[in-house]
C-alpha positions in Angstrom: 91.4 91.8 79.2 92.3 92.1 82.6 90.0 91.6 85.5 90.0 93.2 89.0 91.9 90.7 91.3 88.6 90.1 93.4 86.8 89.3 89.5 89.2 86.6 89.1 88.9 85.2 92.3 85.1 84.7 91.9 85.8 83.1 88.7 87.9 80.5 90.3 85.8 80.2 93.3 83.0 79.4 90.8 85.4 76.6 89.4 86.9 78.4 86.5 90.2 76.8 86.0 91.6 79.9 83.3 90.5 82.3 86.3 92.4 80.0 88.5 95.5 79.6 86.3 95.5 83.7 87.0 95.8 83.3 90.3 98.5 80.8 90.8 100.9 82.7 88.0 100.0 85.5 89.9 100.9 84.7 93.0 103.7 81.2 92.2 106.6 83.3 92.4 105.1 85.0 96.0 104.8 81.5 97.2 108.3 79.9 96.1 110.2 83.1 97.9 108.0 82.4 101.2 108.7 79.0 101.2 112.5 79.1 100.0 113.1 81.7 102.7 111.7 79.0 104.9 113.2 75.8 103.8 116.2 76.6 101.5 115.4 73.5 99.6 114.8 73.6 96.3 112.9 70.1 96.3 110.9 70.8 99.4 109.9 74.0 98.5 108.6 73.2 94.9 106.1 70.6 96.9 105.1 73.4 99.2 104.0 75.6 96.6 102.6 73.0 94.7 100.5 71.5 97.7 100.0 75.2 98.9 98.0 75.6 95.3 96.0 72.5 95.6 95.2 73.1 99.0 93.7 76.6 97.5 92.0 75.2 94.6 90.1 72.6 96.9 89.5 75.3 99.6 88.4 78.4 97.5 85.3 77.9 97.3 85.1 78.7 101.1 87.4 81.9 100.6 85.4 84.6 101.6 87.4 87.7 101.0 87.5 88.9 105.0 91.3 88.7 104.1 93.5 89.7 101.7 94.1 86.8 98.9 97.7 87.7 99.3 97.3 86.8 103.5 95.4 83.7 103.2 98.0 82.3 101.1 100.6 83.4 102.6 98.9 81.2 105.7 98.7 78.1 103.4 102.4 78.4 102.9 103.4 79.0 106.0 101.4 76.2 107.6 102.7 74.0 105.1 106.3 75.0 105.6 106.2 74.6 109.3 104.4 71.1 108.8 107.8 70.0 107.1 110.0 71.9 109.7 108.4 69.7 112.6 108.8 66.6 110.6 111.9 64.2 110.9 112.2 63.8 107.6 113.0 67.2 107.5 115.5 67.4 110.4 117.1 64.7 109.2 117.8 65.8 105.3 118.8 69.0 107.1 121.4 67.2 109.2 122.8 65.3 106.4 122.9 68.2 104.2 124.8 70.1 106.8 127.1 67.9 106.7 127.4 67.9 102.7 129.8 70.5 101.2 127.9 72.6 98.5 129.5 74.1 95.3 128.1 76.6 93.2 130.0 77.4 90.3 129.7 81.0 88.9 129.4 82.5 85.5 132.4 85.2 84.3 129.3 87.5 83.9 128.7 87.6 87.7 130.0 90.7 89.8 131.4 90.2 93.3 128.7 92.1 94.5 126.2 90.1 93.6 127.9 87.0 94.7 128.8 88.4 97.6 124.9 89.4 98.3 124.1 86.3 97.4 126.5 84.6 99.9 125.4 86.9 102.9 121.2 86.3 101.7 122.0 82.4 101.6 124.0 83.2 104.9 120.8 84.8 106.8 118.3 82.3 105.8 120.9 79.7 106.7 121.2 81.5 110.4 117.3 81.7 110.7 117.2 78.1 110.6 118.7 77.7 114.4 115.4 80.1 115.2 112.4 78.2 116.6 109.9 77.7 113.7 107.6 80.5 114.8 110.2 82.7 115.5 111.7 82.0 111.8 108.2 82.4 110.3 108.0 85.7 112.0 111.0 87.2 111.1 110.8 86.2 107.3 107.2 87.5 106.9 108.0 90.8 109.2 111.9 91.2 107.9 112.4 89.5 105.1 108.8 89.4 103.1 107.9 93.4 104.9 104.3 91.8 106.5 102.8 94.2 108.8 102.2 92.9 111.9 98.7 92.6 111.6 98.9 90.4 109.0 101.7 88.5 110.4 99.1 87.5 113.4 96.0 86.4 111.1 98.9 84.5 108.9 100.1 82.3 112.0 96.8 82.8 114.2 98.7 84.3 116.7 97.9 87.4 119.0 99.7 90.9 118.4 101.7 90.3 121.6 103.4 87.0 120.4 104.1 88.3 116.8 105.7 91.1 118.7 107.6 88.5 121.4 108.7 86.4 118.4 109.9 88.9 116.2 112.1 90.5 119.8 113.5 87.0 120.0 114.1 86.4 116.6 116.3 89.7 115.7 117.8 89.3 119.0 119.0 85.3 117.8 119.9 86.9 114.7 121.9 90.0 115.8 124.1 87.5 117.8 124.5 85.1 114.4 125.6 88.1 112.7 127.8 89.4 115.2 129.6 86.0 114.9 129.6 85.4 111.2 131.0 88.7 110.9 133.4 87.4 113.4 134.4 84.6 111.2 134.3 86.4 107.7 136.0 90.0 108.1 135.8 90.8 104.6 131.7 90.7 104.4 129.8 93.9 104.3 126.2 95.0 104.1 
Protein backbone atom coordinates (compact mmCIF):
# COMPACT_ATOMS: atom_id res chain seq x y z
CA UNK A 1 0.00 0.00 0.00
CA UNK A 2 1.45 3.21 -0.67
CA UNK A 3 0.56 6.33 1.19
CA UNK A 4 0.62 9.97 -0.04
CA UNK A 5 4.04 11.51 1.00
CA UNK A 6 2.29 14.02 3.38
CA UNK A 7 0.29 10.53 5.01
CA UNK A 8 3.58 9.21 5.82
CA UNK A 9 4.87 12.11 7.28
CA UNK A 10 1.97 12.40 9.81
CA UNK A 11 2.55 8.93 10.63
CA UNK A 12 6.10 9.58 11.64
CA UNK A 13 5.34 12.89 13.17
CA UNK A 14 2.83 10.85 15.32
CA UNK A 15 5.90 8.58 16.21
CA UNK A 16 5.41 5.75 13.88
CA UNK A 17 8.81 4.39 13.30
CA UNK A 18 7.51 1.98 9.90
CA UNK A 19 6.19 5.55 8.63
CA UNK A 20 9.45 6.87 9.50
CA UNK A 21 11.69 4.11 8.06
CA UNK A 22 9.63 5.40 4.71
CA UNK A 23 10.91 8.54 4.92
CA UNK A 24 14.53 8.03 5.49
CA UNK A 25 14.73 5.13 2.56
CA UNK A 26 13.04 7.65 0.72
CA UNK A 27 14.94 10.34 1.02
CA UNK A 28 18.87 8.42 2.32
CA UNK A 29 20.18 8.42 -1.01
CA UNK A 30 18.99 12.47 -1.56
CA UNK A 31 20.93 13.11 1.56
CA UNK A 32 24.32 11.10 0.89
CA UNK A 33 24.59 12.93 -2.75
CA UNK A 34 24.03 16.44 -0.88
CA UNK A 35 26.40 15.75 1.63
CA UNK A 36 29.10 13.86 -0.60
CA UNK A 37 28.90 16.78 -3.09
CA UNK A 38 29.77 18.79 0.05
CA UNK A 39 32.36 16.87 1.78
CA UNK A 40 33.85 14.20 -0.59
CA UNK A 41 34.33 11.99 2.38
CA UNK A 42 32.97 8.96 2.53
CA UNK A 43 33.29 8.71 6.49
CA UNK A 44 32.11 12.18 7.10
CA UNK A 45 29.33 12.07 4.94
CA UNK A 46 27.84 8.78 6.30
CA UNK A 47 27.75 10.68 9.90
CA UNK A 48 25.95 13.66 8.19
CA UNK A 49 23.25 11.67 6.95
CA UNK A 50 23.03 9.65 9.78
CA UNK A 51 22.93 12.79 12.31
CA UNK A 52 20.84 14.62 9.50
CA UNK A 53 18.16 11.64 10.24
CA UNK A 54 18.20 11.84 13.94
CA UNK A 55 18.12 15.29 13.96
CA UNK A 56 14.67 14.79 11.88
CA UNK A 57 13.31 12.08 13.83
CA UNK A 58 13.78 14.27 17.17
CA UNK A 59 12.46 17.40 15.34
CA UNK A 60 9.38 16.17 13.33
CA UNK A 61 7.16 16.43 15.42
CA UNK A 62 7.56 20.30 14.97
CA UNK A 63 7.60 19.87 11.06
CA UNK A 64 4.74 21.71 10.02
CA UNK A 65 4.53 21.21 6.24
CA UNK A 66 5.00 25.23 5.27
CA UNK A 67 7.92 23.65 3.34
CA UNK A 68 8.56 21.00 1.27
CA UNK A 69 9.83 17.76 3.20
CA UNK A 70 12.45 17.57 0.48
CA UNK A 71 13.63 21.53 1.58
CA UNK A 72 13.73 21.13 5.18
CA UNK A 73 15.99 18.33 4.80
CA UNK A 74 17.88 19.48 2.50
CA UNK A 75 18.48 22.43 5.40
CA UNK A 76 19.42 19.74 7.97
CA UNK A 77 22.06 18.54 5.66
CA UNK A 78 23.35 21.42 4.67
CA UNK A 79 23.73 22.95 8.16
CA UNK A 80 25.22 19.87 9.22
CA UNK A 81 27.73 19.81 6.37
CA UNK A 82 28.83 23.35 6.80
CA UNK A 83 29.10 22.68 10.78
CA UNK A 84 31.93 20.13 9.70
CA UNK A 85 33.45 22.51 6.96
CA UNK A 86 34.08 25.29 9.80
CA UNK A 87 35.49 22.81 12.07
CA UNK A 88 39.44 22.04 12.34
CA UNK A 89 39.02 18.72 12.42
CA UNK A 90 37.73 19.04 9.13
CA UNK A 91 40.43 21.43 7.61
CA UNK A 92 42.84 19.44 8.99
CA UNK A 93 41.86 15.69 7.58
CA UNK A 94 41.36 17.78 4.38
CA UNK A 95 44.99 19.06 4.47
CA UNK A 96 46.47 15.75 5.22
CA UNK A 97 44.40 14.11 2.72
CA UNK A 98 45.57 16.52 0.08
CA UNK A 99 48.54 15.56 0.70
CA UNK A 100 47.80 11.64 0.35
CA UNK A 101 47.92 10.21 -3.15
CA UNK A 102 44.65 8.32 -3.89
CA UNK A 103 44.32 5.12 -6.11
CA UNK A 104 41.24 3.74 -7.45
CA UNK A 105 41.63 0.70 -9.24
CA UNK A 106 39.08 0.02 -12.11
CA UNK A 107 37.19 -2.95 -13.30
CA UNK A 108 37.85 -4.21 -17.24
CA UNK A 109 34.00 -3.63 -17.45
CA UNK A 110 34.47 0.12 -17.10
CA UNK A 111 34.42 2.41 -20.32
CA UNK A 112 36.69 5.47 -20.57
CA UNK A 113 33.85 7.49 -20.62
CA UNK A 114 32.57 6.77 -17.62
CA UNK A 115 35.92 7.02 -15.92
CA UNK A 116 36.69 9.86 -17.52
CA UNK A 117 33.16 11.49 -16.13
CA UNK A 118 33.94 10.23 -13.22
CA UNK A 119 37.42 11.85 -13.04
CA UNK A 120 36.06 15.36 -14.27
CA UNK A 121 32.71 14.96 -11.40
CA UNK A 122 35.38 14.06 -8.69
CA UNK A 123 37.42 16.94 -10.31
CA UNK A 124 34.48 19.70 -9.86
CA UNK A 125 33.51 18.84 -6.42
CA UNK A 126 37.28 18.76 -5.72
CA UNK A 127 37.55 22.60 -7.21
CA UNK A 128 34.34 23.63 -5.21
CA UNK A 129 36.11 23.04 -2.17
CA UNK A 130 38.55 26.32 -2.60
CA UNK A 131 34.77 28.18 -2.71
CA UNK A 132 33.71 29.77 0.58
CA UNK A 133 31.25 27.39 2.34
CA UNK A 134 28.18 29.33 1.28
CA UNK A 135 29.35 29.91 -1.96
CA UNK A 136 29.91 25.89 -2.33
CA UNK A 137 26.54 25.16 -0.72
CA UNK A 138 25.00 27.47 -3.32
CA UNK A 139 26.46 26.17 -6.23
CA UNK A 140 25.82 22.45 -5.45
CA UNK A 141 22.08 22.95 -4.50
CA UNK A 142 21.58 25.56 -7.63
CA UNK A 143 24.20 23.57 -10.18
CA UNK A 144 24.78 20.49 -9.12
CA UNK A 145 21.46 19.27 -7.06
CA UNK A 146 19.04 21.90 -9.77
CA UNK A 147 17.35 23.90 -6.41
CA UNK A 148 15.46 26.83 -7.54
CA UNK A 149 16.43 29.69 -6.04
CA UNK A 150 13.76 30.04 -3.78
CA UNK A 151 14.37 27.11 -2.20
CA UNK A 152 18.01 27.56 -2.15
CA UNK A 153 17.28 30.88 0.19
CA UNK A 154 14.74 29.05 2.76
CA UNK A 155 17.58 26.08 2.70
CA UNK A 156 20.51 28.48 3.90
CA UNK A 157 18.10 31.26 5.38
CA UNK A 158 19.46 33.64 3.15
CA UNK A 159 17.74 36.45 1.13
CA UNK A 160 17.20 36.09 -2.74
CA UNK A 161 19.95 38.75 -3.33
CA UNK A 162 22.75 36.68 -1.60
CA UNK A 163 21.77 33.29 -3.12
CA UNK A 164 22.01 35.21 -6.29
CA UNK A 165 25.61 37.10 -5.10
CA UNK A 166 26.85 33.60 -4.14
CA UNK A 167 25.92 31.65 -6.89
CA UNK A 168 27.72 34.95 -9.38
CA UNK A 169 30.79 34.31 -7.24
CA UNK A 170 30.75 30.78 -7.15
CA UNK A 171 30.53 29.99 -11.18
CA UNK A 172 32.78 32.84 -11.58
CA UNK A 173 35.61 30.78 -8.99
CA UNK A 174 34.67 27.91 -10.86
CA UNK A 175 34.89 29.07 -14.49
CA UNK A 176 38.54 30.17 -13.63
CA UNK A 177 39.27 26.40 -11.92
CA UNK A 178 38.10 24.97 -15.10
CA UNK A 179 39.86 27.25 -17.30
CA UNK A 180 42.95 26.01 -15.54
CA UNK A 181 42.37 22.34 -15.15
CA UNK A 182 41.63 22.30 -18.62
CA UNK A 183 44.97 24.06 -18.83
CA UNK A 184 46.66 21.30 -17.16
CA UNK A 185 44.71 18.24 -18.66
CA UNK A 186 44.32 18.80 -22.57
CA UNK A 187 42.81 15.61 -23.27
CA UNK A 188 39.53 16.20 -20.84
CA UNK A 189 36.26 17.03 -22.49
CA UNK A 190 32.65 17.70 -21.37
Amino acid sequence: MNLPESEIIEKAKRGDTTAFRKLVEGYQGFAYTLAYRMLHHHDEVQDIVQDAFIKCWKALPRFDGRIKFSTWLYKIVMNLCLDVIKSARYRHSKMASDVSVDFNLCDAKTSDDALHQQEFIDSVLKMAEQLTPKQRAVFILRDLEDVDMAEIGVILSISSGTVKSNLYYARKKMNELLKGFYQHNPLHEL
